[in-house]
C-alpha positions as CSV (number, residue, x, y, z in Angstrom):
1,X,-43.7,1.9,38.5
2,X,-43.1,4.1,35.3
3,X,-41.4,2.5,32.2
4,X,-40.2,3.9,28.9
5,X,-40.0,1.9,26.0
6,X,-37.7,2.5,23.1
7,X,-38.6,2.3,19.8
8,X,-36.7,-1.2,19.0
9,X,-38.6,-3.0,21.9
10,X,-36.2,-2.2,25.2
11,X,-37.8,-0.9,28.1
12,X,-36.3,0.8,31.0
13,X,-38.1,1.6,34.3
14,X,-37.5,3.5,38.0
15,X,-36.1,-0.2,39.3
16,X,-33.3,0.2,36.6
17,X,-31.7,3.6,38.5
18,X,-31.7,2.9,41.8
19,X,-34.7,4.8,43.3
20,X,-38.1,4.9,43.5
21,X,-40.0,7.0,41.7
22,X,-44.1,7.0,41.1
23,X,-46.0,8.3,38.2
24,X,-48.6,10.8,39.3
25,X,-49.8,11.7,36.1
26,X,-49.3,11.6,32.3
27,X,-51.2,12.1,29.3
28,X,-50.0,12.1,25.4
29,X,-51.6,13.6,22.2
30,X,-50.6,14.1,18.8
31,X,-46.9,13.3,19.5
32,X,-46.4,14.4,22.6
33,X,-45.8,12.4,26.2
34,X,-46.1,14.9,29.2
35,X,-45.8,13.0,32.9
36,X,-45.7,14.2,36.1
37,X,-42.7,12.1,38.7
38,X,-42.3,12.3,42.3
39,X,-39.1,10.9,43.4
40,X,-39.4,9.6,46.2
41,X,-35.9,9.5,48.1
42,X,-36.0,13.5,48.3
43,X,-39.5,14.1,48.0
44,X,-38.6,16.3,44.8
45,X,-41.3,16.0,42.0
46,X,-40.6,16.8,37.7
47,X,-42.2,17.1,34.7
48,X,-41.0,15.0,31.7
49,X,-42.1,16.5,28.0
50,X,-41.3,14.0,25.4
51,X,-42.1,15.5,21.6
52,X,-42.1,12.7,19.1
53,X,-42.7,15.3,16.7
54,X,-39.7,16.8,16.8
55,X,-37.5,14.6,18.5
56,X,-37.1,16.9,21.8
57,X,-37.7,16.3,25.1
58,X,-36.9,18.3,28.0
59,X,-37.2,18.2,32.1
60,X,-38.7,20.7,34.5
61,X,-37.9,20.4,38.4
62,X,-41.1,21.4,40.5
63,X,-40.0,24.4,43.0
64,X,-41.4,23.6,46.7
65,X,-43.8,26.7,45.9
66,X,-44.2,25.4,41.9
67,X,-48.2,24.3,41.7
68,X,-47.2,20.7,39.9
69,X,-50.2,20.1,38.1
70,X,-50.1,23.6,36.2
71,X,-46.8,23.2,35.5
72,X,-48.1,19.9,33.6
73,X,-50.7,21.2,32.3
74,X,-48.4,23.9,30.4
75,X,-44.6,22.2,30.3
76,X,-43.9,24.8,27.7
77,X,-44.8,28.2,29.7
78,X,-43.2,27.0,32.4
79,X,-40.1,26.0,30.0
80,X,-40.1,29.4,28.5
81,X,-40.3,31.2,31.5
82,X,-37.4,29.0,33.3
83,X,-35.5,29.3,29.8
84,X,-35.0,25.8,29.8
85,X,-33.9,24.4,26.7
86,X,-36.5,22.0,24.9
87,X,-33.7,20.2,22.8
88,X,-32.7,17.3,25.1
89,X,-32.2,15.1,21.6
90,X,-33.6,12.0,21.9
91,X,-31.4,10.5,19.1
92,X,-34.1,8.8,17.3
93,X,-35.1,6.5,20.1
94,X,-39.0,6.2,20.3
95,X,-39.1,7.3,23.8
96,X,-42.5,6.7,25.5
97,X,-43.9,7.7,28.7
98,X,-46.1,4.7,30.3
99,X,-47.2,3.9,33.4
């Protein structure tokens, strides 16, 4: 089950939306939560970047011919070559990625 905790104590994991989705991987350093998510009611997979630095976070959707553990080993090449926005603003909620 994968969780994230805000910054004032509430927590929020997969059980709250409906569906079930597993943590595959996830690591954090230095301000910044990466994991890797499989869904699995479509068999889709994601990467979720979380930047406590900055305040950012952003999503990428892993591509049935994506290789998911490069892509979360490198969110931001990915991110730049899919032109995704990093600014998903988090608001100042202390989002964290746990398992």
């Amino acid at each position: 089950m994968s969780t994230i905790t805000t910054k004032d104590g509430a927590e929020f994991c997969d059980e709250d939306f409906g569906e079930v989705i597993s943590e595959l991987s996830s690591r954090s350093a230095n301000g910044l939560d990466v994991a890797l998510l499989w869904q699995q009611r479509d068999n889709t997979a994601s990467v979720i970047v979380v930047d406590h630095r900055t305040g950012e976070a952003f999503q990428l959707n892993v591509h049935e011919n994506d290789n998911a553990l490069d892509m979360f080993d490198h969110p931001y090449a990915y991110a730049a070559h899919r032109r995704i926005d990093y600014g998903w603003p988090t608001h100042g909620q202390d989002f964290r990625i746990a398992a």
